[in-house]
Structure formats: C-alpha cells, structure tokens
C-alpha positions in Angstrom: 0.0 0.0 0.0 1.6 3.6 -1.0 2.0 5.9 1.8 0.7 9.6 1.2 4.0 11.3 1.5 4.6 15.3 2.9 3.0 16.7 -0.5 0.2 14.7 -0.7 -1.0 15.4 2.9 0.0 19.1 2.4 -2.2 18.9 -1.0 -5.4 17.8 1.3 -5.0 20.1 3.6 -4.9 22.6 1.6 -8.1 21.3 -0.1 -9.5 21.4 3.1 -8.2 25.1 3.8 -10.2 26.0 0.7 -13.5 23.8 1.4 -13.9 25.6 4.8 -13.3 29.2 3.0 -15.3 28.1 0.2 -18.3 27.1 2.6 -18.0 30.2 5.1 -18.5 32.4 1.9 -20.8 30.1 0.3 -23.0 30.5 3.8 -23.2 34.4 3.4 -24.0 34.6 -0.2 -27.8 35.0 -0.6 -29.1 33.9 -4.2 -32.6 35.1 -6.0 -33.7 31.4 -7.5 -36.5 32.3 -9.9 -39.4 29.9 -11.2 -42.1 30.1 -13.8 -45.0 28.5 -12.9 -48.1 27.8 -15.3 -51.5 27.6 -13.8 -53.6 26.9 -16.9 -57.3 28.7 -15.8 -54.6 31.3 -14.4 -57.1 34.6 -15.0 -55.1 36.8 -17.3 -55.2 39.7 -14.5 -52.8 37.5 -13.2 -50.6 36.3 -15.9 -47.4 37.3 -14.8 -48.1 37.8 -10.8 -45.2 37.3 -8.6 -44.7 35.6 -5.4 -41.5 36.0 -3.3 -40.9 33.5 -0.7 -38.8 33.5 2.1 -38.7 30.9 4.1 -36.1 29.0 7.2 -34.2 32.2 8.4 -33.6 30.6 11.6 -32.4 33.6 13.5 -29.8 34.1 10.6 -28.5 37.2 10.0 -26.8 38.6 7.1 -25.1 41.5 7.8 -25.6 44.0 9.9 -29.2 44.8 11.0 -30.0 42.2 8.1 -28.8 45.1 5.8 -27.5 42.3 2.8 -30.7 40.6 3.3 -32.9 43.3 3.0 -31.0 44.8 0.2 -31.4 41.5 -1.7 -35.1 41.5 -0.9 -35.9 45.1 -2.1 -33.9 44.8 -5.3 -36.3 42.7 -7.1 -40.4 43.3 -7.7 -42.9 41.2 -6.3 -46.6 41.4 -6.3 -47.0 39.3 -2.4 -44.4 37.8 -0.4 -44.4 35.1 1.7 -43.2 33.6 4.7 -43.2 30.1 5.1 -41.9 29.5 8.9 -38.9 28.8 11.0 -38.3 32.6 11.1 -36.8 31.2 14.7 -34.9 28.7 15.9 -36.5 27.5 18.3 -40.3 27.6 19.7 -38.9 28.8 23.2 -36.6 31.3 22.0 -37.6 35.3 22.3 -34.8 36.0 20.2 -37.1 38.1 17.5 -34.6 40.8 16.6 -33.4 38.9 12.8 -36.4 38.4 11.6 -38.3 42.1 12.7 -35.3 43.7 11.3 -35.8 41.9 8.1 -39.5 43.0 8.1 -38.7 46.2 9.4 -36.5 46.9 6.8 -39.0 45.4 3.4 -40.7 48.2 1.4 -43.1 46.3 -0.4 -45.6 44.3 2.3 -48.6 45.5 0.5 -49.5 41.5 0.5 -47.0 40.4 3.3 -48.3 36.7 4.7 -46.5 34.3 7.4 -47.5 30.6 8.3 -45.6 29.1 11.0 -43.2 26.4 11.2 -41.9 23.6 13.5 -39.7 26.1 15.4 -41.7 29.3 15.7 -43.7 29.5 19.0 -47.7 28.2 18.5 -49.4 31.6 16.9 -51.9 31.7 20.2 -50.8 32.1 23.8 -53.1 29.0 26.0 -53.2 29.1 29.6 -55.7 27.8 31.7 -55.7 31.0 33.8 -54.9 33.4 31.4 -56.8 35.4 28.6 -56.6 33.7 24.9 -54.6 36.1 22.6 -51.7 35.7 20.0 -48.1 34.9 21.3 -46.0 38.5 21.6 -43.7 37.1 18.2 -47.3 37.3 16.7 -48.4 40.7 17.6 -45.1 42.1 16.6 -44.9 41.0 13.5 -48.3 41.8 12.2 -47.5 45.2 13.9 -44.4 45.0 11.3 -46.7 44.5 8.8 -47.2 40.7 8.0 -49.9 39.4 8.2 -50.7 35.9 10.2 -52.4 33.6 7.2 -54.7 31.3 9.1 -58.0 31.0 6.8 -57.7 32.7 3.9 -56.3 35.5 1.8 -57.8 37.3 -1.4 -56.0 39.5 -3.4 -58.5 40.8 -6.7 -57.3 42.3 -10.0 -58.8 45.1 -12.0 -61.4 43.0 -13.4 -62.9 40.8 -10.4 -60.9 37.6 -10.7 -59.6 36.1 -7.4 -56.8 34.4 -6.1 -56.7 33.1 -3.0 -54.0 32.0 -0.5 -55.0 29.3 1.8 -53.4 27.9 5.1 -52.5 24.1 4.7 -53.3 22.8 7.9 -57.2 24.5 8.5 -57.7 24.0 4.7 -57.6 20.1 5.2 -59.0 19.3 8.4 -62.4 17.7 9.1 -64.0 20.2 10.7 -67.1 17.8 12.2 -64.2 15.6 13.8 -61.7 18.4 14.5 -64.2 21.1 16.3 -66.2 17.7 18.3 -62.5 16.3 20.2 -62.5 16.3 24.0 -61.4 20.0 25.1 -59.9 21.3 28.5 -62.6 22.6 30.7 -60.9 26.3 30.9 -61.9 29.7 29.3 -58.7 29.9 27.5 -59.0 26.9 25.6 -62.7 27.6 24.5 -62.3 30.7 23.2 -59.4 28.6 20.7 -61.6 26.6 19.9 -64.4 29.5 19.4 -61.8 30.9 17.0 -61.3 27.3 15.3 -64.6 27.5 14.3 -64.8 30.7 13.1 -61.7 30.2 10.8 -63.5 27.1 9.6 -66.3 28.9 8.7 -64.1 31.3 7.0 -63.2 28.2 4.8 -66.5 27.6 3.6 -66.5 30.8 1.6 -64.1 29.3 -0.7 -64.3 29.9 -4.3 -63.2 26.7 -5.7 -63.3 27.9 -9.4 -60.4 30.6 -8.0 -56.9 30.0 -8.5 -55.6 28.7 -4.8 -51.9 29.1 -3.4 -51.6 27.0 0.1 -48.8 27.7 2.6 -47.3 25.2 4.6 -43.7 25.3 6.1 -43.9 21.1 5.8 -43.8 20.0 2.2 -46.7 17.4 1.7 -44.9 14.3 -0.4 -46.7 12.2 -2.3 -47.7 9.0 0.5 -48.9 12.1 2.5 -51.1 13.1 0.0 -52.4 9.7 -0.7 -53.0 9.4 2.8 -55.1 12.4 2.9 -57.0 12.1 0.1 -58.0 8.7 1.3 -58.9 9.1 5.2 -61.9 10.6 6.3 -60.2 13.5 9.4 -58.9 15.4 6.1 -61.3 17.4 3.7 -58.2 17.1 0.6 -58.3 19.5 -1.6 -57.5 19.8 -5.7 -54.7 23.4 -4.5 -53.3 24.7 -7.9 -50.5 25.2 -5.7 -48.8 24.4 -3.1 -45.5 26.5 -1.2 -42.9 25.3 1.3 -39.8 24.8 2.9 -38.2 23.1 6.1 -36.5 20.7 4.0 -33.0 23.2 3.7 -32.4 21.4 0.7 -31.1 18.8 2.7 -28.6 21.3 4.2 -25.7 19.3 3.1 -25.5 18.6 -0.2 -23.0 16.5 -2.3 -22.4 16.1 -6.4 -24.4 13.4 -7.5 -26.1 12.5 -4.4 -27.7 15.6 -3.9 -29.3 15.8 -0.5 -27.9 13.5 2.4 -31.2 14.2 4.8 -33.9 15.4 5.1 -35.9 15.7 8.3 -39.1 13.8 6.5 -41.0 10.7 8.5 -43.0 9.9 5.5 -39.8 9.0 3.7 -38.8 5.7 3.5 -35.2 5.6 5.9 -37.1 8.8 7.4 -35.5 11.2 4.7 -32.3 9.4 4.8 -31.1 9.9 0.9 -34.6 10.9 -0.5 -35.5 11.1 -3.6 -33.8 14.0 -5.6 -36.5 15.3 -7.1 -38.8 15.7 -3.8 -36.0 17.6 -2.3 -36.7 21.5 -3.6 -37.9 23.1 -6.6 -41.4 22.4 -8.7 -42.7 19.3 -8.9 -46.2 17.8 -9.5 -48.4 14.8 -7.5 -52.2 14.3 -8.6 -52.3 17.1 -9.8 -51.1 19.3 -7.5 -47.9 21.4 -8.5 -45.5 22.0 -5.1 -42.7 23.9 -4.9 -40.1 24.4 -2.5 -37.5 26.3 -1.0 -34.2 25.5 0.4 -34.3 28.8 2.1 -31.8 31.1 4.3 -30.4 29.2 7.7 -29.6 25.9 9.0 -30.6 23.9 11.8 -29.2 20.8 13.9 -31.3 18.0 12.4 -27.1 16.8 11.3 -25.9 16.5 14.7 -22.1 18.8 14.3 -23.6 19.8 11.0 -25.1 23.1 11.6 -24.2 25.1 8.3 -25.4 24.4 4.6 -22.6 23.0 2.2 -23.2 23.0 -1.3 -26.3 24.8 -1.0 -26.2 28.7 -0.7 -29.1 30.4 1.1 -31.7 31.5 -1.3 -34.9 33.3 -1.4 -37.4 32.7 -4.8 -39.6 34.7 -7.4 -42.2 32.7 -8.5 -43.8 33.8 -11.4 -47.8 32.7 -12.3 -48.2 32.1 -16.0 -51.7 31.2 -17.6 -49.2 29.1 -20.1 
C-alpha cells in the first residue's frame, strides 16, 4: 500500500483550507432562485403575478441589522411575499430581533403573509388561567406589517378575478371531527376553539373555481397526499399550488447525491437519501404542482452539521403564468 508522503498530505490540507473558506462564503451569499410556474385557468389579470418566498431564516443574519438581506429583498419586484416558517430557531426562543429587522426593513408588504413552522412558538398564547390572545412574536410582527395567514387570503385584479391564498393545515382538516375532540374545561382553551370554528367557517367561503396558493412550512410528499386524500379526518383538496420549505435542501449537499437528509417521516429511511426530485424546486403529484424552498439558515437536524454545504441560502420569485 503507497503511503501519502509530505505533498500529498500538504495537497489535502490545503483542499481542506479551501473547502472551509469556500463554505464560510458560500453561507453568506444570498441567491434570488427564480421559477415560472403555469397555472392553466390562471385569469389573465394574473398572468405574470409574482410571489416571493422567504422561508427557514432561523435567527440568521446577514449583515448588519440584516442590511444584505434586506438589500437582496428590495432589489427585485414582487406582487405578495411570503413567509413560510422557521423565522426562529426554536419555539422557546424570544430571540425576534433577525427576523423584525428583516420585516422592518422590506418596502413592499402591501401582501406580506407568514405561516408558521416547527420552530416558531404556537401563533396563540393558551393558559388555563390566562386570557386567549396571539403569542407577543405574533403581535409584533403583524405590527411590522405581516400578516398571520390562518384562513384565507384574497388578493382581486382590475377586473374581479380572485386568487386566494390558503393555510395548509385548516384547509384540510375535518371540521365535524376536528371542532367535536374532547377539550380542557378552561376559558382559554374555549375561546381557541371559538376561534377554530370561526376560521372554519371562514373556509367555507371558498371559491373553488379561483386559482388557490396554500402555505405550509412542511412540504406534503406524495404517500402524505395519498393518505389524505383517502382518510376521512382530512377534507383534501385539488390546490393549484402548493409552497414550502423546512427541508434546507437537505442542508448538506453532495455532487451526485444531492441531499444526504432530510428531516421527513413519510420518507422511506425517514428522509435518509430521498429522492432527488422531492427535495426543492417544482414538482407535480395528482395534480397538485408543489414547490419548495431551500431557504436562508440551518438547523441541527445533522448533529455537528449546523451550516449548509453545497447549497447557498436562497430566497425565490415565482412567477404565475396562464401558459
């Protein structure tokens, strides 16, 4: 067996010198990943209506006072942008101050939406001996001007037509078997589930011949759809499309593996080398276009693998075309 003399080790650590540089920049770099999508009863009011979506900051921040994010956000033209969760790290932490900044700092928010994801804090604050209202990350960022999605959203062109963003979760529950579970016998948890049932309500109204955009942080792959479709505690529905995240791309990525993990139980080897083209990007199931984004941060779903590595942080312009 040949021995790796002095050059040879000196040539891989210096390989290695240039990976880590190479992947510290790579880290900072924030890249605009843009995406036609065609919707084919698109209304032509529409044709051409674009979607930004951020999603996965995870307390990130890029530059100072998130000035390289922000700068990155307001150079290119959007018609609504979206938030699709993990804005924090964790559910317990109060550290707000990356994400406001980033809000603080957005001109356009004239259709600003968040949904939340595994580690934001629940939207409502439940205490059996405290009033119901929304958690303080909540207030402050609708006073920042984003709105919490949790029924539904309508934005209308010049001529009437519709289309209307939809959270994921409410959109396909059961309400008879969701609003009829056992509940805590406390004020607090009544007036939830008074809300519940007004967003419910809210769902009835609809319109299913209008173009409908859910949000979900969790991407819904395929056996979750079939799942869905098939038992009777989900109302399914036939979305035109369907935007998320929480995947990080896998985080660490690798030429011609592509992702290593991803944190995904309805995988087979729960997400352990999934399938590359479930991953991010467009793709299609029943119908139902999906697309998702690899986002901004990282998180510790690797264990001593907290940082992205072939895979620069990215936010995306989608673009709705009628064909």
């Amino acid at each position: 067996m040949r021995k790796v003399g002095g050059k040879g080790m000196l040539g891989l650590l210096l390989l290695f010198v240039v990976l880590i540089i190479y992947t510290v920049w790579d880290n900072q770099r924030i890249i605009v990943v843009e995406q036609e999508i065609v919707i084919e009863h698109l209304p032509e009011g529409f044709d051409g209506f674009t979607i930004l979506q951020i999603t996965d900051l995870h307390e990130r921040e890029f530059g100072k006072n998130q000035a390289s994010l922000i700068e990155k956000v307001n150079s290119v033209k959007y018609d609504a942008i979206v938030f699709t969760g993990d804005m924090l790290d964790s559910n317990a932490s109060t550290n707000y101050r990356p994400f406001y900044q980033l809000i603080e700092g957005i001109h356009n928010k004239t259709h600003a939406l968040y949904v939340p994801g595994n580690a934001d804090p629940n939207n409502y604050f439940l205490h059996p001996t405290r009033p119901f209202e929304k958690d303080e990350f909540i207030k402050g960022m609708e006073h920042r001007g984003v709105k919490l999605l949790e029924s539904i959203y309508t934005i209308n062109d010049e001529a009437g037509a519709a289309i209307q963003f939809v959270e994921f979760d409410i959109a396909v529950k059961n309400k008879e078997i969701y609003l009829n579970r056992p509940e805590p016998n406390n004020e607090a948890y009544k007036a939830y589930m008074d809300h519940q049932k007004q967003l419910f309500d809210e769902m009835e109204s609809l319109d299913k011949s209008n173009v409908t955009i859910a949000l979900s942080h969790y991407p819904i792959v395929d056996r979750r759809i079939d799942y869905m479709a098939s038992s009777p505690q989900f109302m399914f529905r036939q979305f035109d499309l369907l935007l998320a995240g929480h995947y990080h791309g896998g985080q660490i990525r690798l030429p011609f593996i592509g992702a290593l993990f991803v944190p995904e139980p309805w995988y087979d080897r729960r997400g352990i080398l999934p399938p590359r083209d479930r991953v991010k990007g467009l793709w299609e199931y029943r119908g139902i276009q999906q697309y998702v984004s690899t986002g901004l941060g990282s998180s510790d779903a690797i264990p001593m693998l907290r940082f992205r590595f072939l895979n620069p942080p990215e936010i995306n312009i989608l673009t709705l075309k009628k064909k």
